[in-house]
C-alpha positions as CSV (number, residue, x, y, z in Angstrom):
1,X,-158.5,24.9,156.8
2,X,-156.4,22.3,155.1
3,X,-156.5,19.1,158.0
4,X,-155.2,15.6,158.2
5,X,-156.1,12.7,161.0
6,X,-154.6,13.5,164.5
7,X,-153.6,11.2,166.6
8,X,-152.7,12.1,170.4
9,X,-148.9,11.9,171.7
10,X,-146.4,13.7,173.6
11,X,-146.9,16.6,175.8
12,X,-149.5,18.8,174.0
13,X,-151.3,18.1,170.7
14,X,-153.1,20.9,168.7
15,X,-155.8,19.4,167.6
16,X,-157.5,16.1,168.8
17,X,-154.8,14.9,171.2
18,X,-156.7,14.1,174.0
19,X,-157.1,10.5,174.7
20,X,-158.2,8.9,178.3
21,X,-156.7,6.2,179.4
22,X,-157.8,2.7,179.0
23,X,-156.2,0.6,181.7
24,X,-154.8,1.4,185.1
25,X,-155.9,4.8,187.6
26,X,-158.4,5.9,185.5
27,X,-159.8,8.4,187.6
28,X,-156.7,9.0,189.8
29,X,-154.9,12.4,189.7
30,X,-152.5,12.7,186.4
31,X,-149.0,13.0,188.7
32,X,-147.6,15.8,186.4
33,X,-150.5,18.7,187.2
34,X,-149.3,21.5,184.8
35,X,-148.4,20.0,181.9
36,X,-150.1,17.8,179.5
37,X,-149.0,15.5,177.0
38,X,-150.5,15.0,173.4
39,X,-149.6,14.0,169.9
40,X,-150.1,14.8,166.5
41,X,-150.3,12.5,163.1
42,X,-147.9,15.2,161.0
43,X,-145.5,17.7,161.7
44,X,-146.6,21.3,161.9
45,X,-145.5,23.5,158.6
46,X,-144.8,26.9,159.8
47,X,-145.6,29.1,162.4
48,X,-146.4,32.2,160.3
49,X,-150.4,34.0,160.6
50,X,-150.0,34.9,157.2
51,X,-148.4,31.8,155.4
52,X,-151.0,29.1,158.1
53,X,-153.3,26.7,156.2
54,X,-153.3,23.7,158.2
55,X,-155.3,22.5,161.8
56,X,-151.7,22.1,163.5
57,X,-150.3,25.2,162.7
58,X,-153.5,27.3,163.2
59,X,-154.4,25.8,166.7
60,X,-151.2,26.4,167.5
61,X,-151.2,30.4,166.6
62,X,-154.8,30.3,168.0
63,X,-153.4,29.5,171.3
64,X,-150.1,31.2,171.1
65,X,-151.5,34.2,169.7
66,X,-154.3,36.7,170.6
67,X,-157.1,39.1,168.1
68,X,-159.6,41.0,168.7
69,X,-161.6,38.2,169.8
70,X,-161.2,34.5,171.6
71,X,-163.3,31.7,170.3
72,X,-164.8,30.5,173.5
73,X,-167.8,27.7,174.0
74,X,-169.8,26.9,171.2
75,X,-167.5,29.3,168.7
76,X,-168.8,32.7,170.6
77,X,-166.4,35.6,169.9
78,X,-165.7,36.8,173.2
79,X,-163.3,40.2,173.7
80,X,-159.4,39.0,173.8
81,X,-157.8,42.4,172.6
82,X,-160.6,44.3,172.3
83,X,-162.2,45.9,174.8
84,X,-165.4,47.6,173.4
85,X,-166.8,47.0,169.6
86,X,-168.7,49.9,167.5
87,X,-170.4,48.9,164.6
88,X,-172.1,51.6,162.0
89,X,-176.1,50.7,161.1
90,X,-175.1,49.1,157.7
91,X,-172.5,47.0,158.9
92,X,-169.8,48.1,156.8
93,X,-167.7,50.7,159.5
94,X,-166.3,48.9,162.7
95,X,-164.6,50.6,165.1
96,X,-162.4,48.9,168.0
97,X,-161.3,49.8,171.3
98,X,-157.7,47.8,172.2
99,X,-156.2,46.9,176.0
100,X,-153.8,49.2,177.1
101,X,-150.5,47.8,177.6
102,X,-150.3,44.4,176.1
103,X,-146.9,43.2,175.4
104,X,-145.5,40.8,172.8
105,X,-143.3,37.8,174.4
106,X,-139.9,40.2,172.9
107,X,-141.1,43.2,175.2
108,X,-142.9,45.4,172.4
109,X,-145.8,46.9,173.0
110,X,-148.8,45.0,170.9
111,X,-151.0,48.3,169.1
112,X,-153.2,48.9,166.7
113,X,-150.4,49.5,164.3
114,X,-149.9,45.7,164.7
115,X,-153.3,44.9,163.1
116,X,-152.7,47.2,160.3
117,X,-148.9,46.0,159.4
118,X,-150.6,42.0,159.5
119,X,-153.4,42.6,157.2
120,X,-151.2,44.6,154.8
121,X,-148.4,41.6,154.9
122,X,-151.2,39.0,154.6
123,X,-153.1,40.7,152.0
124,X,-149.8,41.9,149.9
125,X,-149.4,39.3,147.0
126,X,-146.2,39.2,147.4
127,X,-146.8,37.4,150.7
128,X,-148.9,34.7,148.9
129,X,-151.1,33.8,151.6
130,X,-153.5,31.2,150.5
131,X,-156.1,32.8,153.4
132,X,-155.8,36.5,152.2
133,X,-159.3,35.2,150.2
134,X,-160.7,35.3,153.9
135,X,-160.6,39.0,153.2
136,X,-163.1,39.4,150.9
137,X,-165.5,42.3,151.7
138,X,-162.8,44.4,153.4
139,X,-162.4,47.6,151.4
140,X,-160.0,47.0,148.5
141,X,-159.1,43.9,149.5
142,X,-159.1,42.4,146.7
143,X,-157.7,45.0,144.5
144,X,-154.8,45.0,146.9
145,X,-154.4,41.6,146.3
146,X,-154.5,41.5,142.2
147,X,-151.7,44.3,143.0
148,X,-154.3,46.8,141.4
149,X,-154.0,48.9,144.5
150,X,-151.8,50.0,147.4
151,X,-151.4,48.4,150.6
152,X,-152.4,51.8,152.1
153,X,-155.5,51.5,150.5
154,X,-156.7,48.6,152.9
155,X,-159.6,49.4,155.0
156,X,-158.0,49.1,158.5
157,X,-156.6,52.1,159.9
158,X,-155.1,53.1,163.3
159,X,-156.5,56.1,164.9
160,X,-154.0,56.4,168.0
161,X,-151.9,53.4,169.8
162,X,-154.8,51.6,170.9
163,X,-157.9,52.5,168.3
164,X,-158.4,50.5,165.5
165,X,-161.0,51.3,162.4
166,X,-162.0,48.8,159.7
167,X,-164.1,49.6,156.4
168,X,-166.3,46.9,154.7
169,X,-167.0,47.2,151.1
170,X,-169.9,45.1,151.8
171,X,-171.4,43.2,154.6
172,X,-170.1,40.3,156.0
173,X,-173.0,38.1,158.3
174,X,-170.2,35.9,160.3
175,X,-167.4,39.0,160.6
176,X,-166.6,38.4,164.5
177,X,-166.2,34.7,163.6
178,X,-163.1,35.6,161.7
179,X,-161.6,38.1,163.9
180,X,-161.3,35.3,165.9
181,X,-158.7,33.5,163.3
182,X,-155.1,33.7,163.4
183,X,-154.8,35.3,160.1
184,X,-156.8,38.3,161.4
185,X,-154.1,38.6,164.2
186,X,-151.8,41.0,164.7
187,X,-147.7,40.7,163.5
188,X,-145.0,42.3,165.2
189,X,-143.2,44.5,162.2
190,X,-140.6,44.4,164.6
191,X,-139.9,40.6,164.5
192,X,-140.7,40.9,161.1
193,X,-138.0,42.7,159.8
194,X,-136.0,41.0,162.2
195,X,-136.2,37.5,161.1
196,X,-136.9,38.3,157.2
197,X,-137.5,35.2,155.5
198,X,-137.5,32.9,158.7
199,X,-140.1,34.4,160.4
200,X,-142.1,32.3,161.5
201,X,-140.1,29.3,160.4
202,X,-139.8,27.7,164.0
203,X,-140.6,28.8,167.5
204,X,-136.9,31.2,167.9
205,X,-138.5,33.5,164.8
206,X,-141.5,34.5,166.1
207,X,-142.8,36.7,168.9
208,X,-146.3,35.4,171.2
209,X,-148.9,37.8,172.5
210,X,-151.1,34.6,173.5
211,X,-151.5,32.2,176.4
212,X,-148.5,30.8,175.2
213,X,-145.3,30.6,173.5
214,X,-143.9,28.0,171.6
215,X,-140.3,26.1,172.4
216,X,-138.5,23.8,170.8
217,X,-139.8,24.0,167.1
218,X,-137.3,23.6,164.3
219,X,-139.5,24.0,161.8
220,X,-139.1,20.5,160.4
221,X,-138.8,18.1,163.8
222,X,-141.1,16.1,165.5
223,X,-141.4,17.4,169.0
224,X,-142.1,20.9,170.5
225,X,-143.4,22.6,173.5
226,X,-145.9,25.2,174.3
227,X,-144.5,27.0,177.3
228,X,-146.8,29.5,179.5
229,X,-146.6,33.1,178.1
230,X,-145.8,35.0,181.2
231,X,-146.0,38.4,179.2
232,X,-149.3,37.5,178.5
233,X,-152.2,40.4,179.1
234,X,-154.7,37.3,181.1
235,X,-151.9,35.1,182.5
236,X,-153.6,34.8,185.5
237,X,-156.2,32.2,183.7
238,X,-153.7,29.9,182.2
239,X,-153.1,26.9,184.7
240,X,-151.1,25.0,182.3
241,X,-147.0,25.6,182.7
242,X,-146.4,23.5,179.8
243,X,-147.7,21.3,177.2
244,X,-145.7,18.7,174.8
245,X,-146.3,17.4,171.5
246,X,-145.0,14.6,169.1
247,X,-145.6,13.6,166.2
248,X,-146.7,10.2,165.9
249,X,-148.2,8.8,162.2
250,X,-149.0,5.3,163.3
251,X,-152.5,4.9,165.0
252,X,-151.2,1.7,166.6
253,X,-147.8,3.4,167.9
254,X,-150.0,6.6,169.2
255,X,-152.5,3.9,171.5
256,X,-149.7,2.3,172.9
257,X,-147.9,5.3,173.8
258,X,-151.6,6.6,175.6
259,X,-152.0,2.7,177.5
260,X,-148.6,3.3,178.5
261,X,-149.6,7.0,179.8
262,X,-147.3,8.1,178.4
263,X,-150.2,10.8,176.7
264,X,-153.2,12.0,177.9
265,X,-155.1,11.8,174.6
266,X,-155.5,9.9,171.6
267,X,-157.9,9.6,168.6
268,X,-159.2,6.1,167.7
269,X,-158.8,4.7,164.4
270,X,-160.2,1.9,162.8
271,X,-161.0,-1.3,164.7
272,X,-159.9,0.5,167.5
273,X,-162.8,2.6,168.0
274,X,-165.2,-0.8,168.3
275,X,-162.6,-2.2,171.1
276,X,-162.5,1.2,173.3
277,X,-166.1,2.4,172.2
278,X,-167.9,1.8,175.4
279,X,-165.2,2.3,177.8
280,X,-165.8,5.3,179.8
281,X,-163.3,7.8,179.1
282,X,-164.7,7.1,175.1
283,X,-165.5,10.6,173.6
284,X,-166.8,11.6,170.2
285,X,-166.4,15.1,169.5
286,X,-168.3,16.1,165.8
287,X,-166.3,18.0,163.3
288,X,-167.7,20.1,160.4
289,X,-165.0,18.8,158.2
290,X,-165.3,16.7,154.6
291,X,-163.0,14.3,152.7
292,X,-162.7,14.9,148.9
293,X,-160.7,13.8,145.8
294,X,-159.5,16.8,143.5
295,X,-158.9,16.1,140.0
296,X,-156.5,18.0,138.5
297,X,-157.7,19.5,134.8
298,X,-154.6,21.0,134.1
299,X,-152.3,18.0,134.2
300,X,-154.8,15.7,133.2
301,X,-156.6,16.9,130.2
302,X,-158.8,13.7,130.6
303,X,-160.5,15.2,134.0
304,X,-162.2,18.0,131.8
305,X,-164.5,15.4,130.9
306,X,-167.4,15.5,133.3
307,X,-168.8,12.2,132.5
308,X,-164.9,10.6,133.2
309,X,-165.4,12.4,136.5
310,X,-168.7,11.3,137.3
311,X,-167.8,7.4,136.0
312,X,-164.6,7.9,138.9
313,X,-167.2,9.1,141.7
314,X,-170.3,6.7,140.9
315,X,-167.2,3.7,141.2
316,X,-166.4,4.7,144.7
317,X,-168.8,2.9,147.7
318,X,-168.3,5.6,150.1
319,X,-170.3,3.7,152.9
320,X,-167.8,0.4,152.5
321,X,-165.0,3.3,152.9
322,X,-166.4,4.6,156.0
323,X,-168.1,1.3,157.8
324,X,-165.3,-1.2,156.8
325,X,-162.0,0.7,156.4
326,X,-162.3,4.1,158.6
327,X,-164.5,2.5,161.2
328,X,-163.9,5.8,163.2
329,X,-167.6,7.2,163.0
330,X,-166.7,9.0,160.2
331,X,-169.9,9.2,157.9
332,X,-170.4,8.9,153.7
333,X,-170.9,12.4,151.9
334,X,-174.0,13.3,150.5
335,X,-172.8,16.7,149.6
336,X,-169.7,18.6,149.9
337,X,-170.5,20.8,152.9
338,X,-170.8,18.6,155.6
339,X,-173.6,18.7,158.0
340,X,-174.9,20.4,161.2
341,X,-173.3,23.6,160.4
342,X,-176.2,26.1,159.3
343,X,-179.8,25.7,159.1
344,X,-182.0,27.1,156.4
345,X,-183.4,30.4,158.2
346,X,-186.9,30.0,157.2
347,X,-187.8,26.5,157.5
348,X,-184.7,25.4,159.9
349,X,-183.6,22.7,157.6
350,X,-179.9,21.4,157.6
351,X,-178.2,22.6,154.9
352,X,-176.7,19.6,154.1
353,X,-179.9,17.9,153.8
354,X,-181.3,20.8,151.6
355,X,-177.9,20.3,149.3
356,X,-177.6,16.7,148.6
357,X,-178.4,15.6,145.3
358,X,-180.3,12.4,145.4
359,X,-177.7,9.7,144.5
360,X,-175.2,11.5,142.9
361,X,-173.2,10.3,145.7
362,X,-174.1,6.9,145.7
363,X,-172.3,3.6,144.1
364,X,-173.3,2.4,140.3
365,X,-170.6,0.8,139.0
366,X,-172.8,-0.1,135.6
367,X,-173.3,3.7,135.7
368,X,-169.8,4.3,136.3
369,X,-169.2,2.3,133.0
370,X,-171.2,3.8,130.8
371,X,-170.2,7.2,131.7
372,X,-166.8,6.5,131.3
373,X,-167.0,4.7,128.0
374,X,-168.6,7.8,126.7
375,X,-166.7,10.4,128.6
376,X,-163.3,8.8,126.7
377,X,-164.9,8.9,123.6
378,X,-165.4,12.4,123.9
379,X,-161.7,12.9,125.0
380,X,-160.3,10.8,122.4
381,X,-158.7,8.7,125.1
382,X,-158.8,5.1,126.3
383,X,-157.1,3.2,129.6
384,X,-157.3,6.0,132.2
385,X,-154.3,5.9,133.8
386,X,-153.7,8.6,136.8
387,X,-151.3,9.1,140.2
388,X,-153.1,9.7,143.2
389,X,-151.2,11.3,145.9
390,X,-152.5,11.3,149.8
391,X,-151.1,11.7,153.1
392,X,-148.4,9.0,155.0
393,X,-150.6,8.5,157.7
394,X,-152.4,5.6,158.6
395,X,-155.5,6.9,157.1
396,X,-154.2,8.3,154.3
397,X,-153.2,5.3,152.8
398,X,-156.2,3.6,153.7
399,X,-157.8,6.2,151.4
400,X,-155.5,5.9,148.7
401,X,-155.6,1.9,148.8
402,X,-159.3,2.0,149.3
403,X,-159.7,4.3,146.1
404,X,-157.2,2.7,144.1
405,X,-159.4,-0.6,144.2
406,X,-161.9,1.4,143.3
407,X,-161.3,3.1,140.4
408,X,-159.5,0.4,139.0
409,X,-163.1,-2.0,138.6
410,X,-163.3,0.2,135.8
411,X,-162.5,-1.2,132.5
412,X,-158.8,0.4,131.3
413,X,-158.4,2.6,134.6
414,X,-154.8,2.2,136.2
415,X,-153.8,4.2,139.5
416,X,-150.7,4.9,140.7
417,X,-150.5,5.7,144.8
418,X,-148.0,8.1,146.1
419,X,-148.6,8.8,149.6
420,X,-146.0,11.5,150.9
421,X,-145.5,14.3,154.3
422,X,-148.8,15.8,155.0
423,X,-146.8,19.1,154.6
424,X,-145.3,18.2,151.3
425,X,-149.1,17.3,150.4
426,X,-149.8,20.9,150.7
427,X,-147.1,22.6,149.0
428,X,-147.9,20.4,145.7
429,X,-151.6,20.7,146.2
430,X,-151.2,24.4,146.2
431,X,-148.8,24.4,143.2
432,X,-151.1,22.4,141.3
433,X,-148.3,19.7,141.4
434,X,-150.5,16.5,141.1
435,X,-152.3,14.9,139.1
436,X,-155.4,14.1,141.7
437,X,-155.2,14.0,145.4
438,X,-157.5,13.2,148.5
439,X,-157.6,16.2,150.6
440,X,-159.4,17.2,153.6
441,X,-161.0,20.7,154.6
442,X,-162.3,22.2,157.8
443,X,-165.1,24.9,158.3
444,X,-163.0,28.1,159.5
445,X,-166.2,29.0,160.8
446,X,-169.6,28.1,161.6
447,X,-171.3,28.9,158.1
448,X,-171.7,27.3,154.7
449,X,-170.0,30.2,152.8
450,X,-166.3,28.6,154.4
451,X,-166.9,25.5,152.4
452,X,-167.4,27.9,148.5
453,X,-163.5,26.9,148.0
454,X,-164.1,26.0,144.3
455,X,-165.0,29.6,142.3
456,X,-162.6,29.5,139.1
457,X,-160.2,32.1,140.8
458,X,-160.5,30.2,144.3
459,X,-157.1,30.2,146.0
460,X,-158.0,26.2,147.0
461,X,-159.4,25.2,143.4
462,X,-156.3,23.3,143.0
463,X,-158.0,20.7,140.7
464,X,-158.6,24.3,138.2
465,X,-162.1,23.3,137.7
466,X,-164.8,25.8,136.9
467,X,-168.0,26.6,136.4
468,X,-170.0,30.0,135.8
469,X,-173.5,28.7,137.5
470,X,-171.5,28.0,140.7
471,X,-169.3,31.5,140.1
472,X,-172.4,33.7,140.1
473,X,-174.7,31.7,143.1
474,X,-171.0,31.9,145.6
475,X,-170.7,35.8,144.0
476,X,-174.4,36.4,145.0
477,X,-174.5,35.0,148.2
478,X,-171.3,37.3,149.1
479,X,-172.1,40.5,147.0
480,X,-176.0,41.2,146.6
481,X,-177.7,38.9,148.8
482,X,-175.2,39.2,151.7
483,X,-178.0,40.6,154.1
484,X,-180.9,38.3,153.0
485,X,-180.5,35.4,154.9
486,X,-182.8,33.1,153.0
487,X,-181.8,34.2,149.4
488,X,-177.9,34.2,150.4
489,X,-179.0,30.0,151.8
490,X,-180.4,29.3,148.8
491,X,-177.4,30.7,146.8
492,X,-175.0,28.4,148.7
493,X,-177.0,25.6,148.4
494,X,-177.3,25.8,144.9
495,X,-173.7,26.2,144.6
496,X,-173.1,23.4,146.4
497,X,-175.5,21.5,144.2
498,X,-173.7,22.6,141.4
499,X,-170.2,21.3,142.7
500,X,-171.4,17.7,143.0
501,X,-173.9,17.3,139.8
502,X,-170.3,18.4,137.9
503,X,-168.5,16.4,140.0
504,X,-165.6,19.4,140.3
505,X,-164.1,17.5,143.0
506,X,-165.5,13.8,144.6
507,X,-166.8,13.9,148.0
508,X,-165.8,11.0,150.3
509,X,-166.9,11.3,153.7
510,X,-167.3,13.5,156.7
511,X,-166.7,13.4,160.3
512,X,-162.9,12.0,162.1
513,X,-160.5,14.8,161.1
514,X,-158.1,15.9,163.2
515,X,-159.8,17.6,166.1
516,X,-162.8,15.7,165.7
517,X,-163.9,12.3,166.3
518,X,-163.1,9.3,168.8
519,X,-161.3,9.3,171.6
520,X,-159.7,8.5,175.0
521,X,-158.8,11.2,176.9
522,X,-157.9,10.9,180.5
523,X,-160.6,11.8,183.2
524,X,-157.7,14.4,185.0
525,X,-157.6,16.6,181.6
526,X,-159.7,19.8,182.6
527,X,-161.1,23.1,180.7
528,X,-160.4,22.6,177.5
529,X,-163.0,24.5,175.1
530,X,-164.0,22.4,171.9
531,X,-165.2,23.4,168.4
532,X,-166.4,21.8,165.7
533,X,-165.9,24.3,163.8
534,X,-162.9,26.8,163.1
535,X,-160.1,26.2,165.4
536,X,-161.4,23.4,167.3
537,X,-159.5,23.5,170.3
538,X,-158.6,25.9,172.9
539,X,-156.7,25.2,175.7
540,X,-156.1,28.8,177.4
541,X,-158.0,27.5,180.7
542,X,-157.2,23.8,180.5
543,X,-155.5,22.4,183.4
544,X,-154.6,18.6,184.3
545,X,-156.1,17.6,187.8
C-alpha cells in the first residue's frame, strides 16, 4: 500500500500514532479511559474499499469495516464474517459460511450479496481501482477488468443470503491473507446507489459493518473521529467509545503536542529518536515497507537510458540518508523488497538477503560519472535536468533535499524539488503526472509477491518501465509455479534481482513508515494488535487504562 511517515496526534491515529509519554505520570492511569488520542502526518484520501491505496485510509476501513477474516497477532486470519471455510483439494473452489444477522451501521442487513456487489464494483474498470490487480487468480478477473468480460462472469457467487462461493483460476498460496484487506470487503449497494459519486468521500457517505464508524470526516479536513459501532456483530469486545485523530505534518509540533499529553502516541523522527531512545515507554515496531525513487520514462525520455539511471542511483549514499538525515532506525536498501518478510523454503534464508545484488546499491560517484557520461551519449542529451516531487512532511523534504544534493554532484545534473499533499502525491503518481518522485510502499501482506509492483502492465509502474525477464519470473511465480514453493522463491527473487541491476526504480531505504518504527506511546494504551505487514494496526480490542 502507498504509505507516508505518521506522526501521532489527536484522538486516534490509523497507523503509528501511539507515542508514550516522556515527562510527567508516566505510568499513572490516562484520565480519559475510552478514548484515545493519536495523530497522523497527512490527511486521509477517501474512505471508499474500492478507490483505498494509502496506510490512513486502509487502517481506517480495516477497523471500521469487517471480511471474511480479521488480521489478528502476527497477521493470522482469524473468522470475522465467516463462520466456517471449505476449501476444494486443488485450491481453486472456496466455499464460505457467513453470520447470520449482521447489520450495516444504516440498518441493512450485511449478505453474501454484499461480497459479490464489492468485488464486481472494484473489479469493474470503470471503477478504476488501483487494487483490483489484488485480484489476480480469481476466475476472470482479469478479463473483467480489460472489459473483455462481464461482471457476472466473476468467480464469486452467492448461494442463499448467507453462503458465499469463490472460484480460482489458479492457486493463490497467501489467499486468507487478502480476505483480510479492505478491498476484499463487502459494499452496501444500498449506500452505493445512494451516495453515487460521494460514496465514500467522507464519513456521512458511507455505511460501517466494523468495530467502528467514522465521524467527522469531510473528506478534505484535518480532524475526525472513530466512534464505537454499536450495530456491530462483536461489540461486546470493543472497549474503546471513541478515538480522535489530527493531522499533524511537523515532527517537532506532533512531540510537543504528545509532552503536553495532549496524544497518547507519537513516532520519533530524526534527532529525536537518539534523545527519547532509552526512555522507557521507547518502542520500535519493524515494518516490511521500502523507500524508492520512480523515474518516469514517459515524460522524461532521458530515464530510458539505463546507464543515466544507474549513474542517478550509484550517486546516492543511502547509509548518510539513513544514519545522518532519518536517524529514525530506518535502514539503507540492498534490494527492493525489504527484509524479514519470507524465507527461502528450502534453506530458510531471508529473501532479502538472497535478492541483493552485491553493490548495486552502494555509493560510486566515479561510477556514477562514467555511466552518466555514456548513458547521455547514448540519449543524445547533456545537463540532466529533472523535477522531483515528494511529500510535505518533514521527511519528505528531507528526502527530496537529501537527493537533490545528491544527484546534483553529477557533472550537468540540475533538480528541481516540489514537495506537495501526500494525497495530491498520489493522484499525480497514478496519472503519471511527474517527472520522478520518492514514493513509499507497504507489504499488503506477509509475502514477497506484494512487492512485484513493476510488470509493464502493473497498475503501480508509474515510472512506465519494463522489462520481459522481470515479466516472465513475476508471471511464473503467479501462473505455473504458484504451488512450488521453492521454484515460485526463486522466481521472485530473480525478479527482484532484475528490478535493481536495471535500476527500474532506485531503492532508498527501509524500515520508519508510517506504522512502523520509533515511538512513545503511553504505558495506559492497551490491546492494540500490531503488524508489520498489511494493515498494521488494529485497534478492535484496544482500551486505554
Amino acid at each position: 500500500m502507498r504509505v507516508g511517515k505518521i506522526l501521532a496526534l489527536g484522538a486516534a491515529a490509523t497507523l503509528s500514532v501511539f507515542t508514550l509519554a516522556a515527562c510527567g505520570n508516566s505510568q499513572g492511569a490516562s484520565g480519559h479511559k475510552g478514548q484515545l488520542n493519536l495523530m497522523l502526518p497527512a490527511e486521509m484520501p477517501t474512505l471508499d474499499p474500492s478507490i483505498a491505496t494509502d496506510n490512513e485510509s486502509l487502517t481506517a476501513l480495516s477497523n471500521t469495516q469487517e471480511g471474511i477474516y480479521r488480521l489478528g497477532k502476527n497477521s493470522k486470519p482469524e473468522n470475522a464474517l465467516a463462520t466456517k471455510t471449505t476449501v476444494s483439494k486443488d485450491g481453486l473452489h472456496w466455499t464460505f459460511n457467513l453470520r447470520h444477522g449482521v447489520k450495516w451501521s444504516n440498518g441493512d442487513t450485511v449478505t453474501a450479496q454484499n461480497f459479490v456487489d464489492s468485488w464486481r464494483r472494484t473489479n469493474n474498470p470503470k471503477t478504476g481501482s488501483q487494487y483490483a490487480y489484488l485480484f489476480e487468480g480469481v476466475k476472470n478477473a482479469d478479463a473483467v477488468q480489460k472489459g473483455k468480460a462481464k461482471l457476472s462472469s466473476l468467480g464469486i457467487k452467492a448461494d442463499g443470503k448467507y453462503k458465499l462461493s469463490v472460484t480460482l483460476s489458479k492457486p493463490i498460496p497467501y489467499f486468507k491473507l487478502l480476505l483480510g484487506f479492505p478491498v476484499f470487503f463487502p459494499q452496501d449497494q444500498k449506500a452505493i446507489d445512494k451516495y453515487g459519486k460521494k460514496y465514500g468521500q467522507t464519513s456521512a457517505t458511507q455505511v460501517y459493518n466494523g468495530p467502528f464508524k467514522v465521524s467527522g470526516y469531510k473528506g478534505t479536513n484535518s480532524k475526525w473521529s472513530w466512534v464505537k459501532n454499536n450495530t456491530y456483530w462483536d461489540k461486546k469486545h470493543v472497549k474503546l467509545d471513541k478515538i480522535n485523530f489530527q493531522v499533524v505534518k511537523e515532527s517537532n509540533t506532533a512531540l510537543n503536542l504528545y509532552n503536553s499529553k495532549k496524544v497518547d502516541m507519537t513516532q520519533l523522527t530524526g534527532d529525536q529518536v537518539a534523545q527519547y531512545k532509552n526512555n522507557k515507554n521507547y518502542i520500535y515496531r519493524p515494518g516490511s515497507s521500502a523507500a524508492y525513487v520512480e523515474l518516469n520514462e514517459d515524460k522524461v525520455p532521458a530515464f530510458k537510458n539505463q546507464k543515466i539511471r544507474a549513474a542517478l542511483s550509484y550517486a546516492i549514499s543511502r547509509t548518510q540518508l539513513t544514519n545522518n538525515v532519518l536517524q529514525d532506525g530506518s535502514k539503507p536498501a540492498k534490494t527492493f523488497t525489504p527484509p524479514k518478510l519470507a524465507k527461502d523454503p528450502s534453506t530458510g534464508e531471508d529473501f532479502a538477503s538472497e535478492a541483493e545484488v552485491k553493490g548495486a546499491l552502494t555509493q560510486n560517484l566515479t561510477k556514477a560519472k562514467e555511466l552518466l557520461k555514456e548513458g547521455e551519449q547514448e540519449a543524445g542529451i547533456t545537463d540532466l535536468h529533472f523535477s522531483l516531487m515528494a511529500d510535505d512532511t518533514d521527511t519528505g523534504k528531507k528526502n527530496a533535499e537529501f537527493l537533490q544534493t545528491e544527484f546534483e554532484k553529477l557533472p550537468g545534473v540540475k533538480v528541481d524539488v516540489n514537495n506537495v499533499p501526500y494525497k495530491t502525491r498520489l493522484t499525480r503518481s497514478a496519472d503519471h503526472n511527474f517527472q520522478s518522485v520518492v514514493t513509499l510502499w507497504g507489504a499488503d501482506y506477509n509475502d514477497p509477491y506484494t512487492f512485484a509492483l513493476f510488470t509493464s502492465d502493473g497498475t503501480y509502474n508509474d515510472g512506465l518501465w519494463k522489462n520481459a525477464t522481470y515479466d516472465q519470473n513475476v508471471a511464473d511465480s503467479a501462473g505455473k509455479n504458484a504451488l512450488n514453493k521453492e521454484a515460485r522463491f526463486k522466481n521472485l527473487v530473480t525478479a527482484d534481482q532484475t528490478l535493481v541491476k536495471d535500476y527500474g526504480v532506485l531503492p532508498l531505504y527501509t524500515g520508519s513508515f508510517s506504522g512502523s518504527g520509533p515511538f512513545l506511546q503511553r504505558p495506559y494504551v492497551k490491546g492494540i494488535i500490531y503488524n508489520s505487514a498489511g494493515i498494521n494496526w488494529n485497534y478492535k480490542e484496544a482500551y486505554v487504562k
